[in-house]
FITOR-210803 format. One record per residue: residue number from 0; residue in three letters; x negated, y, z of N, C-alpha, C in turn; chain. Coordinates in steps of 0.2 Angstrom, whole numbers. Example, Ala and Ser with C-alpha at 12.3 -4.5 7.8 and 13.67 -1.06 7.14 Angstrom:
0 Ala -66 -28 39 -62 -22 39 -66 -16 39 A
1 Ser -64 -11 35 -68 -5 36 -64 0 39 A
END
This chain:
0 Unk 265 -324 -19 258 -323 -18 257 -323 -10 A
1 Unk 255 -327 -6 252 -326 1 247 -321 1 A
2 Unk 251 -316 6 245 -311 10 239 -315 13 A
3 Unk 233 -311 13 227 -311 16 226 -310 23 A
4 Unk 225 -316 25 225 -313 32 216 -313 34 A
5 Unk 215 -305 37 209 -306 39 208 -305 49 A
6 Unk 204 -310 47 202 -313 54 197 -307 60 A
7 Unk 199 -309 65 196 -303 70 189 -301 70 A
8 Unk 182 -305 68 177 -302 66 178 -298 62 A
9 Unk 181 -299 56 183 -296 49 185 -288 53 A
10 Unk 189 -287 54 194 -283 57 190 -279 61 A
11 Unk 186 -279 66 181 -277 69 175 -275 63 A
12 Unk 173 -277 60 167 -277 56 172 -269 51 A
13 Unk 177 -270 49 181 -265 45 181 -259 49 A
14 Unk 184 -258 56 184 -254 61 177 -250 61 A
15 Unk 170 -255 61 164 -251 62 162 -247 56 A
16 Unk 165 -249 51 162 -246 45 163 -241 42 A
17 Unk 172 -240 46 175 -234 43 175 -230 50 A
18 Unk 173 -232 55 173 -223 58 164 -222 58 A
19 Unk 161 -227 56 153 -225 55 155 -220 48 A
20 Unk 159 -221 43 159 -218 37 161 -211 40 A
21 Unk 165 -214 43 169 -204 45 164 -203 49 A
22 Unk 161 -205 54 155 -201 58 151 -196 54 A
23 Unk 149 -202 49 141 -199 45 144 -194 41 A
24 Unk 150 -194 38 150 -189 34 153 -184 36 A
25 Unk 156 -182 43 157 -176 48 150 -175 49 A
26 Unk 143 -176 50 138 -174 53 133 -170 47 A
27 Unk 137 -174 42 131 -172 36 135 -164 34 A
28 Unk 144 -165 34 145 -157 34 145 -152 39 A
29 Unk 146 -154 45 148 -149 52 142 -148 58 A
30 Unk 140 -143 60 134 -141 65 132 -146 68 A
31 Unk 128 -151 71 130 -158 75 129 -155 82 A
32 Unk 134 -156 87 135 -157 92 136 -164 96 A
33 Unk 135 -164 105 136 -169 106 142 -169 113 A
34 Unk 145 -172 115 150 -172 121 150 -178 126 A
35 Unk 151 -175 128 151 -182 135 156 -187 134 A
36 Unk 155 -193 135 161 -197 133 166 -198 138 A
37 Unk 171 -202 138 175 -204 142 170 -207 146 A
38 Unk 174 -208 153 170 -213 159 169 -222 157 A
39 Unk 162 -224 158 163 -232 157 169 -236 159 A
40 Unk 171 -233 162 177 -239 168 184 -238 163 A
41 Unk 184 -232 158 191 -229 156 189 -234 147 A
42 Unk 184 -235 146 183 -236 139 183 -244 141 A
43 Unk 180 -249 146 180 -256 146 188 -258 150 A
44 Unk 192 -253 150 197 -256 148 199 -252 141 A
45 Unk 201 -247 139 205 -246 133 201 -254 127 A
46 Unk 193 -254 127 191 -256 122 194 -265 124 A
47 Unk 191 -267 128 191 -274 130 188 -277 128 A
48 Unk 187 -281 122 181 -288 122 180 -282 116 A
49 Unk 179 -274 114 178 -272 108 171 -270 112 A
50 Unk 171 -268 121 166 -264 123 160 -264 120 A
51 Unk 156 -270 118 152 -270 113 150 -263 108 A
52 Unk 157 -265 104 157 -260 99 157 -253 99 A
53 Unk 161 -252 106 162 -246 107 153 -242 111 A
54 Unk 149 -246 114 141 -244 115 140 -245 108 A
55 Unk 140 -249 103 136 -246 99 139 -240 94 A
56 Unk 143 -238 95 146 -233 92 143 -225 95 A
57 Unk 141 -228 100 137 -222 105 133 -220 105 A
58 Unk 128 -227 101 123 -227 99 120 -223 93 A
59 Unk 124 -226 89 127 -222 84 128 -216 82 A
60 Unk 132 -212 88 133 -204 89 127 -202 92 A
61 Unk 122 -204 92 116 -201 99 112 -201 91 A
62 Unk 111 -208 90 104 -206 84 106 -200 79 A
63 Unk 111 -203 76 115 -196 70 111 -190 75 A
64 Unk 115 -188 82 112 -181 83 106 -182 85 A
65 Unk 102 -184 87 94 -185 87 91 -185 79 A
66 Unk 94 -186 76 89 -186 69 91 -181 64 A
67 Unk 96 -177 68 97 -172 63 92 -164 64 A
68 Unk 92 -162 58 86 -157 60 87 -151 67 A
69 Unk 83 -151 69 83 -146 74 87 -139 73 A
70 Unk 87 -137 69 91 -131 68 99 -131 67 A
71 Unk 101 -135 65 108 -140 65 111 -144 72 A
72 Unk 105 -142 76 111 -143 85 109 -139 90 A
73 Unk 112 -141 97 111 -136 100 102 -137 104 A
74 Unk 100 -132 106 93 -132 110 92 -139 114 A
75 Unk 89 -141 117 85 -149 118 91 -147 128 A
76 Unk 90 -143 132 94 -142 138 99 -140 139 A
77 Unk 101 -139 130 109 -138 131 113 -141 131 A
78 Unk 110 -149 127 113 -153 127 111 -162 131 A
79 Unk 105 -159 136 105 -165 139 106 -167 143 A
80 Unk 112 -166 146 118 -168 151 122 -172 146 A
81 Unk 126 -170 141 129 -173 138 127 -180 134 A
82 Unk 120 -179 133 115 -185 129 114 -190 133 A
83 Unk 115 -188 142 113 -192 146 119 -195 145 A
84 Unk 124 -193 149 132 -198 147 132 -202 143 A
85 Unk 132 -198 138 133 -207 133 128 -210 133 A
86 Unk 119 -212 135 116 -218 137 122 -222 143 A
87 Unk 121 -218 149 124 -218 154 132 -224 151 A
88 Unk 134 -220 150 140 -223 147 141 -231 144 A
89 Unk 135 -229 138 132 -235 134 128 -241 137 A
90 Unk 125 -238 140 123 -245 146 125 -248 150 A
91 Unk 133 -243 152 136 -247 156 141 -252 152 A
92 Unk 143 -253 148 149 -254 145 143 -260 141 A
93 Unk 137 -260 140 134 -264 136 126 -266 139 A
94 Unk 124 -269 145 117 -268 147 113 -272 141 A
95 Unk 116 -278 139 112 -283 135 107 -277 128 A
96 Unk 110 -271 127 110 -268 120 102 -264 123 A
97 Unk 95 -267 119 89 -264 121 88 -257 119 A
98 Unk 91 -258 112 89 -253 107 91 -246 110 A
99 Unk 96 -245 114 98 -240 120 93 -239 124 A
100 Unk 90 -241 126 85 -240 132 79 -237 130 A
101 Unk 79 -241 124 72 -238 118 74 -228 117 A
102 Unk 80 -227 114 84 -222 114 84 -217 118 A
103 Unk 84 -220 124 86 -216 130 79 -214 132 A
104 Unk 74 -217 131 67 -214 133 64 -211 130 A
105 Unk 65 -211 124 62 -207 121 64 -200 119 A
106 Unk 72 -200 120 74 -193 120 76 -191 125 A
107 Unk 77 -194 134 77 -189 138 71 -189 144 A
108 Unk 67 -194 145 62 -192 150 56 -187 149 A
109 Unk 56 -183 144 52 -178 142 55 -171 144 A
110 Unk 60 -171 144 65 -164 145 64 -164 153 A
111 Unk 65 -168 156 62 -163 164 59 -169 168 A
112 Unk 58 -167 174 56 -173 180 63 -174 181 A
113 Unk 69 -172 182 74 -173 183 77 -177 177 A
114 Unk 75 -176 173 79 -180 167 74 -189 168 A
115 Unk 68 -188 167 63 -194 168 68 -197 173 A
116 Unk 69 -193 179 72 -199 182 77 -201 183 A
117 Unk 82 -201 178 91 -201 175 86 -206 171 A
118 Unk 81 -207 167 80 -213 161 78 -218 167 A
119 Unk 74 -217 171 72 -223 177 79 -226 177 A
120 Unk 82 -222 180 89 -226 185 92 -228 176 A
121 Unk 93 -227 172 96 -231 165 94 -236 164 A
122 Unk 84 -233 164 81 -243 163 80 -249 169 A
123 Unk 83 -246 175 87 -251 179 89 -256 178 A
124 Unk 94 -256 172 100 -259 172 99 -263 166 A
125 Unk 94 -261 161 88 -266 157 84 -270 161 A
126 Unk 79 -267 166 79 -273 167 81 -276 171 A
127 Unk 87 -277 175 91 -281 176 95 -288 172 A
128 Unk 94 -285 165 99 -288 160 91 -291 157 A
129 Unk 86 -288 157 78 -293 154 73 -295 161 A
130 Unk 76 -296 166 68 -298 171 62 -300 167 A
131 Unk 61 -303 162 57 -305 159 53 -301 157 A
132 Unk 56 -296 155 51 -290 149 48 -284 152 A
133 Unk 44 -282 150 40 -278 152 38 -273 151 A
134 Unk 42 -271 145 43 -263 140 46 -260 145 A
135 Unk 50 -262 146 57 -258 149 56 -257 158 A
136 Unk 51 -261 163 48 -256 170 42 -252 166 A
137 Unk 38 -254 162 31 -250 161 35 -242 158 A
138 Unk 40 -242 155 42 -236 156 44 -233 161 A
139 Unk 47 -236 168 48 -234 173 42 -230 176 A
140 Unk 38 -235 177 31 -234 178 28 -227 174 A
141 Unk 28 -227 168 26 -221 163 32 -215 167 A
142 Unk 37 -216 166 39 -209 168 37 -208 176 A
143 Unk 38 -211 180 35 -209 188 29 -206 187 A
144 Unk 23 -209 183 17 -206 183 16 -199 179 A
145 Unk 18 -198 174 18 -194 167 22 -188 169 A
146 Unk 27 -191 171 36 -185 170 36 -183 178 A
147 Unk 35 -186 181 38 -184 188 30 -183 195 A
148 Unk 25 -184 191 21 -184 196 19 -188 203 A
149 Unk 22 -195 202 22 -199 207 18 -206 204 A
150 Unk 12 -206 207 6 -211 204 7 -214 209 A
151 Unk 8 -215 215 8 -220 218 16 -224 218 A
152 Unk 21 -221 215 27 -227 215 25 -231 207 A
153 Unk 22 -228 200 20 -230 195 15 -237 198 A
154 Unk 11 -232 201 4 -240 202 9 -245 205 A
155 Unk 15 -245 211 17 -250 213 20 -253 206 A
156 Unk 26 -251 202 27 -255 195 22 -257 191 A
157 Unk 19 -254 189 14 -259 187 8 -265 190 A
158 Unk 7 -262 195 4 -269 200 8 -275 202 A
159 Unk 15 -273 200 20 -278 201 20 -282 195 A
160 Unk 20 -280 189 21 -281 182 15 -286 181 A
161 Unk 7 -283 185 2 -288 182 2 -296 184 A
162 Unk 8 -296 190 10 -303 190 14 -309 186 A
163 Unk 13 -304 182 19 -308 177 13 -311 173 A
164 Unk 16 -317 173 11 -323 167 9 -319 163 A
165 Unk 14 -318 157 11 -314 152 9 -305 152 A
166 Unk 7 -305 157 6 -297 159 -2 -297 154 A
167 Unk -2 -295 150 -9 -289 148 -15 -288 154 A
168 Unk -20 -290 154 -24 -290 159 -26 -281 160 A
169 Unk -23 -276 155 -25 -272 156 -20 -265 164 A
170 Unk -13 -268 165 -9 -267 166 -11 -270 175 A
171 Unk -16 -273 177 -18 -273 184 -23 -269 185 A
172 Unk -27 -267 178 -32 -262 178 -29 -255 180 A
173 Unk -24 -253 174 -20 -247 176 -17 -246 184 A
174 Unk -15 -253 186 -12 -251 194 -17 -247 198 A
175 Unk -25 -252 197 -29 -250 200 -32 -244 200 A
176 Unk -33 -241 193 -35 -234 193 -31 -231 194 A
177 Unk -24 -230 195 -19 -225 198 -20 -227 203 A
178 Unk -21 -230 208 -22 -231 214 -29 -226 218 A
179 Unk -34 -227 213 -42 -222 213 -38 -218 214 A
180 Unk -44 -212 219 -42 -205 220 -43 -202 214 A
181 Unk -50 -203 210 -51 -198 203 -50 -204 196 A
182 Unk -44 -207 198 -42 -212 193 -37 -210 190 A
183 Unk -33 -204 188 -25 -202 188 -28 -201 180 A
184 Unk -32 -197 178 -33 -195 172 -35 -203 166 A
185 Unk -39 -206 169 -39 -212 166 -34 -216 163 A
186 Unk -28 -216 170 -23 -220 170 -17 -216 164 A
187 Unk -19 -211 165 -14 -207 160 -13 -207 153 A
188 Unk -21 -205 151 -23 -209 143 -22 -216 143 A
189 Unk -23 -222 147 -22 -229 147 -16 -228 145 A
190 Unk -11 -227 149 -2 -226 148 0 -221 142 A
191 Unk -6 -216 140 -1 -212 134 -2 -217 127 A
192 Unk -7 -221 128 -11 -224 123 -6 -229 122 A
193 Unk -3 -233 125 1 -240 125 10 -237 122 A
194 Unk 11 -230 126 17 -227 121 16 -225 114 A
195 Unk 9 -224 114 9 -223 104 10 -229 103 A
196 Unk 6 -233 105 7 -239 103 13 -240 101 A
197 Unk 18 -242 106 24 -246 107 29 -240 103 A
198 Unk 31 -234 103 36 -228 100 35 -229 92 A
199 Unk 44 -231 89 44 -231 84 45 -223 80 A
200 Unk 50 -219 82 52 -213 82 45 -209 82 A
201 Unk 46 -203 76 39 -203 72 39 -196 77 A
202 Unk 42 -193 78 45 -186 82 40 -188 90 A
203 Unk 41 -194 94 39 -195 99 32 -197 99 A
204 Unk 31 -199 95 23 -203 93 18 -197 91 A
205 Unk 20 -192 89 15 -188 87 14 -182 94 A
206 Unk 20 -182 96 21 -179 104 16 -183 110 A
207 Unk 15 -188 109 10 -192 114 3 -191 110 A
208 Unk 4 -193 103 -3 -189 101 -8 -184 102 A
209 Unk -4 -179 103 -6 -172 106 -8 -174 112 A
210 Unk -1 -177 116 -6 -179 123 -12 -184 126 A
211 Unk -12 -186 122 -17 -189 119 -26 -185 122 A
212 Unk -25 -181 115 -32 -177 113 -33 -173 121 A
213 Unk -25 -170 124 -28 -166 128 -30 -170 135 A
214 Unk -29 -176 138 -32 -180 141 -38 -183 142 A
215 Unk -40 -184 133 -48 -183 131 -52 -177 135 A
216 Unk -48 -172 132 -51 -166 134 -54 -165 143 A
217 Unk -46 -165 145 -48 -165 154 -51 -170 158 A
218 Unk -54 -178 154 -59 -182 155 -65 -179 155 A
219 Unk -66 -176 147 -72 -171 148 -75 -168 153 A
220 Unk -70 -164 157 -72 -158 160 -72 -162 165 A
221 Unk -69 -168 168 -70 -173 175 -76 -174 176 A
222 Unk -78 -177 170 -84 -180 168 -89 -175 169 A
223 Unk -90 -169 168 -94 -163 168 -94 -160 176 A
224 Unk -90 -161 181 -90 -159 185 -94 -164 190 A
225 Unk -92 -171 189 -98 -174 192 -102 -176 191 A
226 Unk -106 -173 185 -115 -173 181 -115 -167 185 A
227 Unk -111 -164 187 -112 -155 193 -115 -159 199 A
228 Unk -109 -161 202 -113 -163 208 -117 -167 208 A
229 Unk -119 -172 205 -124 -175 203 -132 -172 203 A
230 Unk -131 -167 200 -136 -162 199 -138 -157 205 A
231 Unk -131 -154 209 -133 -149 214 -132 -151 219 A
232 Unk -128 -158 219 -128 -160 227 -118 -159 230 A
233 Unk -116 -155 225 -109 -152 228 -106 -150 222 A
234 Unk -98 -151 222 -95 -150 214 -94 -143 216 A
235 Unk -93 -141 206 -92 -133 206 -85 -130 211 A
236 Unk -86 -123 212 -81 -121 217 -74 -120 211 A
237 Unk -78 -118 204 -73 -117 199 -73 -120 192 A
238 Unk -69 -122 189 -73 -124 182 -75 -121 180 A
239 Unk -76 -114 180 -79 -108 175 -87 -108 176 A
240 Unk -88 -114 182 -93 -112 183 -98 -120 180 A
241 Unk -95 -123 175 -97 -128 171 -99 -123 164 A
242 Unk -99 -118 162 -100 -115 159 -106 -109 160 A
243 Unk -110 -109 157 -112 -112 149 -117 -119 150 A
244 Unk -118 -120 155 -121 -126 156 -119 -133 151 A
245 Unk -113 -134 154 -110 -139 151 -105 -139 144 A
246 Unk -101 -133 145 -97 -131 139 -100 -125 139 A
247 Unk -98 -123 130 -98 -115 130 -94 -112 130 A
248 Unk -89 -116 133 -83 -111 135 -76 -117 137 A
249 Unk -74 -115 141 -68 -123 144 -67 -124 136 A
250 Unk -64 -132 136 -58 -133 131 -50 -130 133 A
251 Unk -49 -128 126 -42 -127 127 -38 -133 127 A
252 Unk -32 -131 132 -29 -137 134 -19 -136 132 A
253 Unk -20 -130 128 -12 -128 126 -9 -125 132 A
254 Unk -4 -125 130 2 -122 134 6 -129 138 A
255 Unk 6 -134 137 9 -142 138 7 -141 146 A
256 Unk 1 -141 148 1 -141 152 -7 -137 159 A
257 Unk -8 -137 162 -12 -133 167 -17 -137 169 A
258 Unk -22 -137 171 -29 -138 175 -29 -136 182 A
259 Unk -28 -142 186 -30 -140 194 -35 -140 197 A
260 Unk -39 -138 200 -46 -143 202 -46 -140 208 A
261 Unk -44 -145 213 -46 -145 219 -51 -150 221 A
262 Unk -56 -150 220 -65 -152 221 -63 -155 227 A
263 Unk -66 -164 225 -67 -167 218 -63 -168 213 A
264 Unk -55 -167 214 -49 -169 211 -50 -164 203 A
265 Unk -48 -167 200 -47 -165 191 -39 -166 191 A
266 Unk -33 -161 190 -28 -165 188 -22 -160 182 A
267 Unk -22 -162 180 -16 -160 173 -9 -161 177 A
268 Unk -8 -154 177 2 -153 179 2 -150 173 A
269 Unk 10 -151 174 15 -147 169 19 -142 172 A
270 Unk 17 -137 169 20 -130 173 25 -128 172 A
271 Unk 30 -126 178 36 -126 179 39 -121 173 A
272 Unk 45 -124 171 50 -122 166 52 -116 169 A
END
C-alpha cells in the first residue's frame, strides 16, 4: 500500500486547524490573557512563505481575546500595549490582510489619543497596501478628529479623499465643515454616523450610538446659543444662562464627555483620564 502524500497547502491548511483547535479550547478553559509577540522581523524569517499564516493566527489570538467576556481578561489598559504588538506585528508580516485593520480600530483608537494614534500609524500601512480605498484614511481622519482633537489634520484627509472619483459627495462636505469655525459638532455627528454605518462589531456600534445621541444633544445647545445671540445681540457668557429660556435645565451629556463654551465656540472634550 502506497503512503499518502499530502501536499503543502494540505499541510498548512492541517497546521491551521490544529493550533486554532488548541487556541480555542485553551481560551474557553483558562482566564484569556494577551502577550506581546515576537518581533515582525524574527517571525518573517522563522515562518517564511507561512508569514501569512502566522498574521492570521494573530488575528485569530486578538479576536478570541476581544470577544471573550469582560470579566475573563485583564482591564482595557492593561492590556493595550500588548493588543497593540500584535496588530503592529500582524500588519507587518501581512499588510495585504484588511480584516486587521478593521480590528485594530476598532479596539484600540478609543482607549486613548495616544492609542488613536498607534491605529493611524497601523492604517498607514493599509493604505499603502489599498491607495484606492477609502475606509481605511476615513478612519485616519475619524481618529485625528474624534480621539485626538485635531480637526484640521482630519479636514486635510478627507479633503484629500473627496478627490477620489468614487469619493461620496458627502466627504467634501465634511472637509468643509471641519474647516468652519462652529462646524466641529456637525462634522463629528457626520463621522459618528458613517462609523455606525460601516462597524460590524456589535460592542463598537452601540458605543458610537451613545455618541451619537450626545452630539444631537450639544447641537441643541449650539443651536440655542445662537437664537441667544440673535435675540440679544451677544451670546450667553454661560450656558446656564440658556436656561429657563431655552431648556429647563441643560441636557445631560454623561460622563463620556464635557461641554466647553468659549463664545461663540460650542465643543465636546473628553476629559482627561
Amino acid at each position: 500500500m502506497k503512503g499518502v502524500k499530502i501536499g503543502f497547502p494540505a499541510a498548512a491548511l492541517v497546521c491551521y486547524l490544529t493550533l486554532f483547535a488548541i487556541t480555542d479550547q485553551y481560551f474557553r478553559e483558562a482566564r484569556i490573557t494577551i502577550q506581546a509577540p515576537l518581533p515582525a522581523v524574527v517571525q518573517r524569517v522563522a515562518l517564511g512563505f507561512l508569514r501569512h499564516l502566522g498574521a492570521e493566527l494573530l488575528y485569530v489570538k486578538a479576536a478570541v481575546f476581544l470577544g471573550a467576556h469582560p470579566d475573563l481578561r485583564p482591564k482595557e489598559e492593561e492590556s493595550a500595549e500588548a493588543l497593540r504588538q500584535n496588530f503592529d506585528v500582524l500588519t507587518e508580516l501581512y499588510p495585504e490582510f484588511k480584516d486587521g485593520y478593521y480590528l485594530a480600530q476598532s479596539s484600540l483608537a478609543h482607549i486613548s489619543p495616544e492609542y488613536a494614534g498607534h491605529a493611524i500609524t497601523l492604517l498607514d500601512r493599509g493604505v499603502a497596501a489599498y491607495p484606492d480605498d477609502l475606509i481605511l484614511p476615513f478612519f485616519q481622519g475619524f481618529n485625528h478628529y474624534y480621539y485626538r482633537d485635531e480637526a484640521s489634520h482630519a479636514a486635510e484627509i478627507f479633503a484629500e479623499l473627496a478627490k477620489h472619483p468614487e469619493a461620496p459627495s458627502w466627504l467634501g462636505h465634511l472637509a468643509a465643515v471641519l474647516s468652519a469655525r462652529d462646524g466641529e459638532l456637525y462634522a463629528g455627528l457626520l463621522s459618528l454616523q458613517v462609523m455606525h454605518a460601516t462597524e460590524e462589531d456589535e460592542y463598537s456600534k452601540a458605543r458610537y450610538a451613545r455618541d451619537i445621541e450626545i452630539f444631537k444633544q450639544a447641537i441643541g445647545i449650539q443651536e440655542a446659543t445662537k437664537a441667544y445671540a440673535q435675540k440679544y445681540g451677544q451670546p450667553p457668557r454661560h450656558l446656564n444662562d440658556l436656561v429657563p429660556e431655552y431648556f429647563s435645565r441643560l441636557p445631560d451629556i454623561g460622563s463620556e464627555f464635557e461641554l466647553l463654551w468659549i463664545p461663540p465656540r460650542l465643543r465636546l472634550l473628553r476629559p482627561l483620564k
